[in-house]
VOVEX-558932 format. One line per field, with one value per residue (C-alpha): x, y, z. Coordinates in pm, whole numbers, plus 50000, padded with zeros to 5 digits. Each point is the difference from the previous one (the first is absolute). Example, Ala and Ser with C-alpha at 12.3 -4.5 7.8 and 13.67 -1.06 7.14 Angstrom:
<pts>
xx <- (51230; 50137) $
yy <- (49550; 50344) $
zz <- (50780; 49934) $
</pts>
This chain:
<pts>
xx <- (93319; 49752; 49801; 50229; 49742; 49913; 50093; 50041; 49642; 49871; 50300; 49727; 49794; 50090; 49694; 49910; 49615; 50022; 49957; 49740; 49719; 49997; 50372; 50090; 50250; 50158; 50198; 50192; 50386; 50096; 50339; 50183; 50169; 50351; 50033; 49704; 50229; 49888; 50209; 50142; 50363; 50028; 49948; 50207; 50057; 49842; 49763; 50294; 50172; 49730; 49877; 50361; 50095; 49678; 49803; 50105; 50387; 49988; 49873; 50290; 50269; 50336; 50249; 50248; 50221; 49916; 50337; 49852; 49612; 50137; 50225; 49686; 49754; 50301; 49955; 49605; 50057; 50174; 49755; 49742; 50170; 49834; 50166; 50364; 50007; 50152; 49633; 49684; 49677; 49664; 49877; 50290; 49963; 49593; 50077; 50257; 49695; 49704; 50240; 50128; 49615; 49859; 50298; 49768; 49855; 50343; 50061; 49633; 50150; 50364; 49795; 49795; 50267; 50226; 49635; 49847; 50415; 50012; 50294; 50199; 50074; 49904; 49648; 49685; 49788; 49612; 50016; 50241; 49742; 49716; 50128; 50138; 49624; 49729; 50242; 49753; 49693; 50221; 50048; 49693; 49726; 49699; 49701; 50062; 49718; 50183; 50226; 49964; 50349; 50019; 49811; 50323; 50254; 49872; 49945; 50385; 50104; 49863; 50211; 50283; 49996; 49948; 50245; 50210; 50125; 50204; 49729; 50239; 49774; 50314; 50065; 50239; 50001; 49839; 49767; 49899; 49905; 49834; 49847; 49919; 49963; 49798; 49866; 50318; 50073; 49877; 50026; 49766; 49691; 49815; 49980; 49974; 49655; 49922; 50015; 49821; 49745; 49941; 49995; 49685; 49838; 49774; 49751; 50274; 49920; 50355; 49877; 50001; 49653; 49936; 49855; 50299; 50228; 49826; 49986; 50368; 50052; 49704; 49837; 49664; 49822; 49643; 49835; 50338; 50018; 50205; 50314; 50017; 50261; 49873; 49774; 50253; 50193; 49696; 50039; 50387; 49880; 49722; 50238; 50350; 50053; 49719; 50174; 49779; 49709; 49863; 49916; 50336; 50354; 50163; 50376; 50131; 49812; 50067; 50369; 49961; 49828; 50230; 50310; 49978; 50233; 50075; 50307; 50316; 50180; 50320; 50055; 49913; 50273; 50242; 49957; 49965; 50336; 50158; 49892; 50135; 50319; 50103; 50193; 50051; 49655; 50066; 49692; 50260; 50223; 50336; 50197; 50118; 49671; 49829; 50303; 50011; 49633; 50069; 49765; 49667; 50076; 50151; 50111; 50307; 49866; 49971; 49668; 49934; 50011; 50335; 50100; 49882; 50224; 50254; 49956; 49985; 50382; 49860; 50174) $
yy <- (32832; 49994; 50308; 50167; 49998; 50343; 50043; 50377; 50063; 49835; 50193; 50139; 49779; 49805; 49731; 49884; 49927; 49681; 50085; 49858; 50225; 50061; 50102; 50313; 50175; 50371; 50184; 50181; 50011; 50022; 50062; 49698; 50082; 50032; 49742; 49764; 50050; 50286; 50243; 50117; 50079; 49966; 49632; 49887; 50209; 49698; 50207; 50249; 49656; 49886; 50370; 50023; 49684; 49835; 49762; 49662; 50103; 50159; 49643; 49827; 50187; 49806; 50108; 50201; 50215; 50380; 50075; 49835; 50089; 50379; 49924; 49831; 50346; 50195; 49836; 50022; 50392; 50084; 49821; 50226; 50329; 50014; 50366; 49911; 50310; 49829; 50010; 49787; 50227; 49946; 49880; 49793; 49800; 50005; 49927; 49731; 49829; 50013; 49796; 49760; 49932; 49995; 49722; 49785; 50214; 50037; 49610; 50007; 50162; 49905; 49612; 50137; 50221; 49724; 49858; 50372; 50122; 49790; 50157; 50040; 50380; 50029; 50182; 49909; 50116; 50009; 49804; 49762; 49968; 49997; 49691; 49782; 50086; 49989; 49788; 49739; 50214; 50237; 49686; 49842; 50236; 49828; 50100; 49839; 50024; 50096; 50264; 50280; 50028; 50252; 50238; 49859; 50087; 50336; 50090; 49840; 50220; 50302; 49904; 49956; 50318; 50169; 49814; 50096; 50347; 50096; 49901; 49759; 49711; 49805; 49937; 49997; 49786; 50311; 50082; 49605; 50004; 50246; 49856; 49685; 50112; 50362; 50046; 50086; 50306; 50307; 50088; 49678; 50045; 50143; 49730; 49757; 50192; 49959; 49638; 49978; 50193; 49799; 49725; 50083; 50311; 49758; 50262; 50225; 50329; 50046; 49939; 49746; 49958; 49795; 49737; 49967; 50004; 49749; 49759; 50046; 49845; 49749; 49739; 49931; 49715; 49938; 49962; 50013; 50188; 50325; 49989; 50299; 50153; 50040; 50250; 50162; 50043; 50215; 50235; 50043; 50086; 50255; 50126; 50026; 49891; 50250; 50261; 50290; 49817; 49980; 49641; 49869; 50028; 50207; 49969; 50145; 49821; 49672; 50086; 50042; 49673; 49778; 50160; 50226; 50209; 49843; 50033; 49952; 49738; 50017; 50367; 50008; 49729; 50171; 50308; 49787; 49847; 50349; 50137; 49718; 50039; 50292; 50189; 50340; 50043; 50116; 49773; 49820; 49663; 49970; 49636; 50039; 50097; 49730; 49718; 50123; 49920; 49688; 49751; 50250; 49941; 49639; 49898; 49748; 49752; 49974; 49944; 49801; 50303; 50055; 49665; 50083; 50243; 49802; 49794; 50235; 50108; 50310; 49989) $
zz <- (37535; 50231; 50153; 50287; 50349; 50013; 50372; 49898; 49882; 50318; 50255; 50232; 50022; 50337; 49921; 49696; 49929; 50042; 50335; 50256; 49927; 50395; 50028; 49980; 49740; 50027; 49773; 50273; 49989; 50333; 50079; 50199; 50347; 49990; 50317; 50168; 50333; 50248; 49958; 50367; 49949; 50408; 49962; 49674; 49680; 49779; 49855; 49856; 49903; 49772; 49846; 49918; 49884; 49914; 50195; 49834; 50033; 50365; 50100; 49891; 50203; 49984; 50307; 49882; 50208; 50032; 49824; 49665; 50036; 50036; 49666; 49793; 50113; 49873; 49649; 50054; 50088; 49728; 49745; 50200; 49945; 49645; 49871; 50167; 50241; 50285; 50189; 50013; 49966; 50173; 49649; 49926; 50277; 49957; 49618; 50133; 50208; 49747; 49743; 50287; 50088; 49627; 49901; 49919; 49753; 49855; 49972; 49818; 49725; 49975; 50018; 49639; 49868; 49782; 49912; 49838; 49878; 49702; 49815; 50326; 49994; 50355; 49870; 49959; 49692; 49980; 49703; 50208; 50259; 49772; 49818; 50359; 50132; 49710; 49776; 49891; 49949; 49782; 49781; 50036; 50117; 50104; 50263; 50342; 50205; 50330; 49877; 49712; 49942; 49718; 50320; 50246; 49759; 49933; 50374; 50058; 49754; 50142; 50358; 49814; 49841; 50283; 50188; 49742; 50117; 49691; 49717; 49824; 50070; 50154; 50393; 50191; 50297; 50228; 49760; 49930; 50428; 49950; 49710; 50205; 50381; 49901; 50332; 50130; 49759; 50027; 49644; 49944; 50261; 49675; 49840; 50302; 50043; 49660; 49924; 50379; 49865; 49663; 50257; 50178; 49854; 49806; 49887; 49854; 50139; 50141; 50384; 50235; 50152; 50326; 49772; 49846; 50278; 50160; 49716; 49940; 50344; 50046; 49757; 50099; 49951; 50047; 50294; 50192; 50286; 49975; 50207; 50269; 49866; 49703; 50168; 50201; 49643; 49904; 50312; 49898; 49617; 50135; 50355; 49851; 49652; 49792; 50177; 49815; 50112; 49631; 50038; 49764; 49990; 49732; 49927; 50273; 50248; 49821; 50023; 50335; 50066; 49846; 50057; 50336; 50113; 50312; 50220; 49874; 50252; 49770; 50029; 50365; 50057; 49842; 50234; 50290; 49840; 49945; 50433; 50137; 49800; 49909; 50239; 49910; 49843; 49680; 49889; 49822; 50064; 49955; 49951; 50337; 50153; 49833; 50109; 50375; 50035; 49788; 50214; 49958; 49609; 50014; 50304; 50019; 49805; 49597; 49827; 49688; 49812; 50099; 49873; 49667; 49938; 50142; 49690; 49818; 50087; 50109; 50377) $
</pts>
């Protein structure tokens, strides 16, 4: 068996240091817009198309008459209406458009799922994991230069456990995202900021100096010139990012570097969603409210997305 690549070790890192040293690398997870379109609902409603549907499937529109498009969003609102009341809440629908727009996480781990679920109980197990990823070297440990894997497995395990919400060191399929997409759980930002700083704290003191920032991002070489922005990165570190103004960041401020707390497109969709529809402001949409608005949601033709369930015998 051959050692698994250990994408999950590495999930932050957006370059690898193989990098040019004059590139530069971040560690930032920004969140991606729902819709690259403007979004002007006096022009089209293409924007609301693709936030709702996703960007890939809003682009593939197939005619259909409004009689069926209004019949597929009535299968699409009731898989919305998570707790059955009869109404779609704000965070439904925002819930709704965070899972439409993170789909490709989603295929990410129903792609590695069969690979990790070796006994086919629809769970995965640490020791399942464990023995798909770090197979080989369990058998056969030997020192590879490039990796210390016994140090990967360990700091793998310590995700998983705390992925793990009920301490029986097996995953379901939420807690296995969160398990391999961390930054986007708030039960896991602790320990995004913890392998982050193991990353670059090199001196150990539980800090990030500007030193260290800077080296995270930039490989110099000698006699190169230094790139602007590397000096521009240095009046972010000193301006905004050592927000104490203590000369390093501490947890919270590395927290807030990688992960900020920036606005949330997907919940202000879904009240922008929820104003233009609903009709007797109750802050709430009903089936009918959502259907007699049907083209800001949908419009009379069916997406990709919609296809897919077709197949699915879902319509």
């Amino acid at each position: 068996m051959m050692i698994r690549s250990v994408v999950v070790f590495l999930i932050l890192l957006v370059v690898q240091g193989s990098s040019k040293p004059t590139e530069r690398k971040t560690r930032v997870h920004q969140e991606e817009p729902l819709s690259p379109v403007e979004h002007d609902d006096n022009k089209n409603f293409d924007y609301d198309h693709e936030a709702f549907l996703g960007q890939d499937e809003a682009k593939t529109f197939d005619h259909l008459t409004p009689d069926e498009s209004k019949r597929r969003l009535s299968i699409i609102a009731d898989k919305i209406d998570g707790n059955k009341d009869g109404f779609i809440s704000e965070e439904e629908l925002k819930v709704w458009i965070k899972n439409v727009q993170k789909k490709h996480i989603l295929e990410n781990v129903e792609k590695q799922w069969n690979d990790f679920d070796l006994n086919k109980d629809g769970l995965i197990s640490w020791d399942e994991y464990k023995n798909v990823t770090y197979g080989s070297f369990l058998d056969n440990p030997q020192e590879v230069p490039e990796y210390d894997y016994n140090h990967m497995m360990a700091r793998d395990e310590r995700r998983f456990k705390v992925a793990d919400q009920n301490g029986d060191l097996i995953a379901d399929r939420d807690e296995f995202t969160a398990f391999l997409h961390p930054e986007d759980h708030e039960h896991m930002k602790a320990v995004v900021v913890q392998e982050t700083l193991e990353d670059i704290d090199k001196d150990g003191d539980g800090f990030i100096d500007v030193r260290e920032y800077i080296g995270d991002m930039y490989n110099a070489e000698d006699g190169a010139v230094e790139p602007e922005w590397v000096a521009t990165e240095r009046q972010q570190f000193s301006e905004f990012r050592d927000k104490n103004k203590d000369g390093k960041m501490d947890r919270e401020e590395t927290l807030d570097w990688i992960l900020p707390s920036d606005y949330d497109h997907a919940e202000a969709e879904a009240k922008h969603l929820i104003f233009e529809s609903d009709v007797n402001k109750d802050g709430k949409l009903t089936k009918k409210e959502i259907l007699d608005k049907y083209d800001l949601f949908v419009g009379s033709q069916v997406t990709n997305y919609g296809e897919a369930l077709l197949r699915h015998d879902e319509f």
